[in-house]
C-alpha positions in Angstrom: -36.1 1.2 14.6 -37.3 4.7 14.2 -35.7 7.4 12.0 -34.3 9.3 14.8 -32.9 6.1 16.2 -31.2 5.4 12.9 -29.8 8.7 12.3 -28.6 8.9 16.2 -27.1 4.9 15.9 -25.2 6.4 12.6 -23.7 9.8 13.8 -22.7 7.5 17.0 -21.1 5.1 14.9 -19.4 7.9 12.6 -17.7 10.1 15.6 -16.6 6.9 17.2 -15.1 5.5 14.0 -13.1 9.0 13.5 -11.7 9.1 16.9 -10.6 5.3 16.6 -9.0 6.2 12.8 -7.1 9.2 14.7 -6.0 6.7 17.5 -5.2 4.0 14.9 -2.9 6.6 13.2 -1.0 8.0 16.2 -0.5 4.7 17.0 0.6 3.8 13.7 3.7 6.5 13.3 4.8 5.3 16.4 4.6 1.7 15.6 6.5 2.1 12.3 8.8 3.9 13.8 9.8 1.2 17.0 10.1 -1.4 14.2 12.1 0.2 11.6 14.2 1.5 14.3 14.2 -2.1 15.5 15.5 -4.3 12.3 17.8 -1.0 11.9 19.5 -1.8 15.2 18.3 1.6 16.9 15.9 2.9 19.3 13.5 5.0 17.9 11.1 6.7 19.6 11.7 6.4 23.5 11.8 10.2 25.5 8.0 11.6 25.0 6.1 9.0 26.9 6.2 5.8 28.2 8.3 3.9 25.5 7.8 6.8 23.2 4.4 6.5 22.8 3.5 10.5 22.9 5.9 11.2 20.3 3.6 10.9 17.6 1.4 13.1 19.6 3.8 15.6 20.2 4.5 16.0 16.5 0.8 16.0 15.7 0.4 19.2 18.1 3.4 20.5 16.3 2.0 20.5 12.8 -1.8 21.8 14.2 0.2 24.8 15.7 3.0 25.4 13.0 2.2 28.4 10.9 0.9 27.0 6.6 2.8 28.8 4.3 0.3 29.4 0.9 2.6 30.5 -2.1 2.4 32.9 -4.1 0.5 31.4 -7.2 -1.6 28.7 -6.0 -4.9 28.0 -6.9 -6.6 28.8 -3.5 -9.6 27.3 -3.2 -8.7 23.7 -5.2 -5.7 24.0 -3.0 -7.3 23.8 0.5 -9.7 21.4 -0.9 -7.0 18.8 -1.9 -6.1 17.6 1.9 -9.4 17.4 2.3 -10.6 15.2 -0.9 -7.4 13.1 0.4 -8.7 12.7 3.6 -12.5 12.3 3.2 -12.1 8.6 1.1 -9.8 6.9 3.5 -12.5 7.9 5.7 -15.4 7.0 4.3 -13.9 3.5 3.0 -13.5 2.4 6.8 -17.2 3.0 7.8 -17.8 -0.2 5.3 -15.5 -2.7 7.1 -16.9 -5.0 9.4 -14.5 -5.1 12.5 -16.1 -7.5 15.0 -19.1 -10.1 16.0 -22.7 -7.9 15.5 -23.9 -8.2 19.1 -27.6 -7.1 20.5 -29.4 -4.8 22.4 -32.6 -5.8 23.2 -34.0 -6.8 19.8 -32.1 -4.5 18.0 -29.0 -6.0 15.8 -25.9 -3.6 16.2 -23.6 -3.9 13.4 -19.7 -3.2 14.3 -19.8 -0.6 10.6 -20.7 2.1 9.8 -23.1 0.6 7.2 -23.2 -2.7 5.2 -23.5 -2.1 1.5 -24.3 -5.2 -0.9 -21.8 -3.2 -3.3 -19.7 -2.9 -0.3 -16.4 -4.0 -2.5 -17.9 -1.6 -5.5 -17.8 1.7 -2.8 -14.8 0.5 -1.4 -12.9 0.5 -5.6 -15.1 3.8 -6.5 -13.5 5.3 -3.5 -10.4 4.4 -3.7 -9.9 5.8 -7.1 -11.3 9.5 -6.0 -7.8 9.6 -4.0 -7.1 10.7 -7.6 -8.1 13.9 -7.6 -6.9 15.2 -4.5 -3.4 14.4 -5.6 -4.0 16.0 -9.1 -5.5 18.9 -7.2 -2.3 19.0 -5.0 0.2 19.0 -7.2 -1.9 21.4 -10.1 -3.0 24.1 -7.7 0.4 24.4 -5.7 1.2 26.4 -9.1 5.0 25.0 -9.2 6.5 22.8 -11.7 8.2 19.5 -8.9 4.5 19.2 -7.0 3.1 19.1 -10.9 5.5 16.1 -11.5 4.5 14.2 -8.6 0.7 14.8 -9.2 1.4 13.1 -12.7 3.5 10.2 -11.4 1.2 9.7 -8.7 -1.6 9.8 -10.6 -0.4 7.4 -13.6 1.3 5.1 -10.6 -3.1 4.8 -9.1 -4.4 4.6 -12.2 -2.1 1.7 -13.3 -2.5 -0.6 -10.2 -6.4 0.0 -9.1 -6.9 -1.8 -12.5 -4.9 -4.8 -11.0 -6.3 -3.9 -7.5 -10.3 -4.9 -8.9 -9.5 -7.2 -10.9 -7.9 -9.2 -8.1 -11.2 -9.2 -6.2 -13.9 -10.8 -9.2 -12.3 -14.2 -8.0 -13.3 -13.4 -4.6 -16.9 -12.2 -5.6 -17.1 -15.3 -7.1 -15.9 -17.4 -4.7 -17.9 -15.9 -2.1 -21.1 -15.0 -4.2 -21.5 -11.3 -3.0 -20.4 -7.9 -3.4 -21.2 -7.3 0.4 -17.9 -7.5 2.7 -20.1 -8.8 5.8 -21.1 -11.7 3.4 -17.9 -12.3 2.5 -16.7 -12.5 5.8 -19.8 -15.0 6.7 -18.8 -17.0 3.6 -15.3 -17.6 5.4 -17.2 -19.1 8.5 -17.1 -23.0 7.0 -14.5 -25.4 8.5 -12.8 -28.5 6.5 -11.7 -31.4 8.6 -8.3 -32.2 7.9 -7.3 -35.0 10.3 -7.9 -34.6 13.7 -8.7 -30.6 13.3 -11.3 -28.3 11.5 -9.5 -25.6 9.6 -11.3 -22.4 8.4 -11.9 -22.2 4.9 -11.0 -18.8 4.3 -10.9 -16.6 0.9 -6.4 -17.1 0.6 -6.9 -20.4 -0.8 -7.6 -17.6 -4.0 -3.7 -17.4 -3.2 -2.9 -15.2 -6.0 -5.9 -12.8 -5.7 -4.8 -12.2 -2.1 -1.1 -11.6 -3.1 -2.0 -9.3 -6.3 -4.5 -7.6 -3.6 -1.7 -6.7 -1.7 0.6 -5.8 -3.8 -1.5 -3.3 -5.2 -2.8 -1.9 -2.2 0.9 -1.0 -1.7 1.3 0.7 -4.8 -2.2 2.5 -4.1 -1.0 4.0 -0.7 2.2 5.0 -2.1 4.3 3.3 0.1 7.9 1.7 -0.6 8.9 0.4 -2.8 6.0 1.8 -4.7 7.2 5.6 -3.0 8.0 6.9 -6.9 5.2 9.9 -6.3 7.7 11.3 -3.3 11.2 10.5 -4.6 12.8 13.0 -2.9 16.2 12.9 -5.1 14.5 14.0 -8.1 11.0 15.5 -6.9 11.5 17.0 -3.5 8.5 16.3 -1.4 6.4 15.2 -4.8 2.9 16.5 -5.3 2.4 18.1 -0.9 5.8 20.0 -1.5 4.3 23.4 -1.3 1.7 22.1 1.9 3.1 22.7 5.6 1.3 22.9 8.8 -2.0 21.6 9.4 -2.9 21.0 5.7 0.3 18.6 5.2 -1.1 16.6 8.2 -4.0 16.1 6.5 -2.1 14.1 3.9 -0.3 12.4 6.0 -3.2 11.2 8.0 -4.6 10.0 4.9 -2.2 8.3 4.1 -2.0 6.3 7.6 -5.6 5.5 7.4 -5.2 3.7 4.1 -2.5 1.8 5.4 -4.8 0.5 7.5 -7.5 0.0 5.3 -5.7 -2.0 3.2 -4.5 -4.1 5.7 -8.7 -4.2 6.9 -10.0 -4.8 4.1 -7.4 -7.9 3.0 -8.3 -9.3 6.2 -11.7 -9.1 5.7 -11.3 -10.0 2.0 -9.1 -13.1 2.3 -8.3 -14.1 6.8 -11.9 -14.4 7.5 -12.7 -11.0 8.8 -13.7 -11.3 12.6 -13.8 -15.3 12.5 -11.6 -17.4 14.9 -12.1 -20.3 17.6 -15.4 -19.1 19.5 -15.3 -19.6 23.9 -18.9 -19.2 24.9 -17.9 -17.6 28.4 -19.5 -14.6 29.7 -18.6 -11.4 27.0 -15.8 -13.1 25.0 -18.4 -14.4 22.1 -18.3 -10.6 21.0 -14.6 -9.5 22.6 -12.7 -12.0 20.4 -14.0 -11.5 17.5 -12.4 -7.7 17.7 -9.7 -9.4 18.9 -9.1 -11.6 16.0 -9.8 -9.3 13.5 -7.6 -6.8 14.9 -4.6 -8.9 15.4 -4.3 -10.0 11.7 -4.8 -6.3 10.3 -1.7 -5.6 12.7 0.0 -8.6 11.0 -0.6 -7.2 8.0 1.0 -3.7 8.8 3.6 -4.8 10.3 4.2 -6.5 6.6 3.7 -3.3 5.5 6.7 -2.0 7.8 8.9 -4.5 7.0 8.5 -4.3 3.2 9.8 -0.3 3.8 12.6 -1.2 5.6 13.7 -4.0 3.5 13.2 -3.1 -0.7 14.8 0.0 -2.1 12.3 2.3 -4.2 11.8 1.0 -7.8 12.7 2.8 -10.7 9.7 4.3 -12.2 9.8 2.5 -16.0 10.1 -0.9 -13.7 7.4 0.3 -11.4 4.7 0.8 -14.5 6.3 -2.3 -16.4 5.7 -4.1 -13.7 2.1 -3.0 -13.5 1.2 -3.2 -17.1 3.1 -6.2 -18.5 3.6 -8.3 -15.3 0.2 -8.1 -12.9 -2.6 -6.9 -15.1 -1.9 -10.2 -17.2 -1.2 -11.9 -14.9 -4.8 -11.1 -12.9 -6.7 -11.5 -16.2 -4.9 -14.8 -16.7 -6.1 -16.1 -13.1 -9.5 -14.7 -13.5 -9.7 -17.0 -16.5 -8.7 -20.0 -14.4 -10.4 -19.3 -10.8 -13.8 -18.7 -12.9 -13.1 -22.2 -14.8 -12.5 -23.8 -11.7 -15.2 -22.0 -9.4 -18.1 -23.0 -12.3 -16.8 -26.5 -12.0 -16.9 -26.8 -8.1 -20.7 -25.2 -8.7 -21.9 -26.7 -11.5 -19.7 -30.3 -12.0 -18.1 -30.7 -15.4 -20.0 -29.9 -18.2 -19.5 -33.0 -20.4 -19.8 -35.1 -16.7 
């Protein structure tokens, strides 16, 4: 493949994955929305559009077109940039996740990612923790003391569970023997007969990596009942209170696209990715594949949902406790044992 073709099969791939992350968030709004509405015996979205599916559209148009209000005192230029930092991660962390079957054209191999890194899970942390700044930029630049306070929660509430969040994953490094997620997703391909049927052996059996995993990944997109940075009762909005228009949008986009990159990349981390029953009839070889992995990240937000509408927001000493003297330990305790275990599946016992 020449240069050109490699830069042109890359741009492709980039506009295509920002129109689907748009799509994916529209979609997302509304789905919270139906379900929450659901288990709270209402209706939720159901005038703009067929079962009020252009609602969330109709509120995107309202934020492009409402006027942004910039206070008096901000720090311009750090201010603009902080929607943007928030936005540009969540981005970039989904061009790394395999989403289907790699298919051909010709002789040439097209993967379904943007790229695939062999320090695929090491981009995917790095990145993660640069959501950081933008929320430190947010709440420091908006030049008012309640954004300030939910920079510093927000910040401290990150810190705090990306240690647990990558510590989760050395088991399933391990386990898998690569950094790479398309790896780990083709390590999750072997089957174990168990009676009459062949069950996939895929990364959960590393049952409390995927649960810590989680966890976390709820903490690191703010979401209840991790939701301390925007406690509305004692912060207002937290750290985008001074943001409107446009620039709040960006925020909140982020924040949908991490929802589902969370819920991507435990699929792809611990549910095998892509992998399910194969039917070699005429284009489903490659159409499943997206099929499957698309209907357990969906699973997984849908957990997501449902943990909103069920737990009420944490107290913020039992939100850091809970980080610091409950799941840290607890991930450097089962690191300890998986390794132990893992070497001895590998290498038989050592006095064996």
């Amino acid at each position: 493949m020449t240069g050109w073709e490699t830069f042109l099969t890359a741009a492709i791939k980039v506009v295509i994955a920002f129109g689907f992350l748009l799509t994916v968030t529209i979609l997302l709004v509304w789905f919270e929305r139906k379900v929450v509405a659901d288990m709270q015996n209402r209706l939720g979205p159901v005038r703009a559009g067929p079962y009020g599916l252009l609602q969330t559209v109709a509120d995107g148009m309202k934020l492009l077109f409402k006027e942004s209000v910039t206070p008096r005192k901000v720090e311009f230029s750090l201010y603009i940039a902080a929607p943007v930092a928030a936005l540009l991660p969540a981005l970039l962390i989904f061009l790394v996740i395999p989403v289907g079957k790699p298919f051909f054209i010709g002789d040439r191999q097209i993967d379904l990612s943007g790229t695939d890194l062999n320090i695929g899970v090491l981009y995917v942390l790095a990145l993660s923790s640069l959501a950081v700044y933008a929320v430190v930029l947010a709440g420091w630049s908006s030049g008012s003391k309640y954004p300030l306070l939910g920079a510093v929660r927000a910040s401290a509430q990150m810190i705090s569970y990306e240690a647990a969040m990558g510590l989760a994953l050395v088991p399933v490094i391990l386990y898998s023997g690569s950094a790479s997620l398309s790896s780990i997703v083709d390590a999750q391909i072997a089957t174990r007969s168990v009676g009459p049927f062949d069950l996939p052996v895929w990364n959960i059996v590393l049952v409390p990596s995927f649960l810590i995993f989680f966890i976390a990944g709820v903490a690191e997109t703010n979401r209840a009942p991790f939701d301390l940075v925007e406690a509305e009762s004692e912060i207002v909005g937290g750290y985008h209170t001074e943001y409107s228009g446009f620039r709040f949008a960006l925020f909140f986009l982020a924040e949908y696209i991490n929802i589902f990159n969370i819920s991507a990349l435990t699929t792809v981390l611990f549910l095998g990715g892509w992998h399910g029953p194969t039917i070699g009839w005429g284009p489903l070889p490659w159409i499943l594949p997206l099929v499957y992995f698309f209907a357990k990240t969906v699973v997984l937000v849908f957990v997501f949902v449902w943990i909103r509408a069920s737990l009420p927001r944490m107290r913020y000493d039992q939100l850091m406790q809970f980080g610091w003297k409950r799941l840290i330990p607890l991930t450097l305790l089962w690191i300890t044992l998986s390794t132990i275990g893992i070497g001895v599946q590998r290498f038989g016992v050592p006095w064996g």
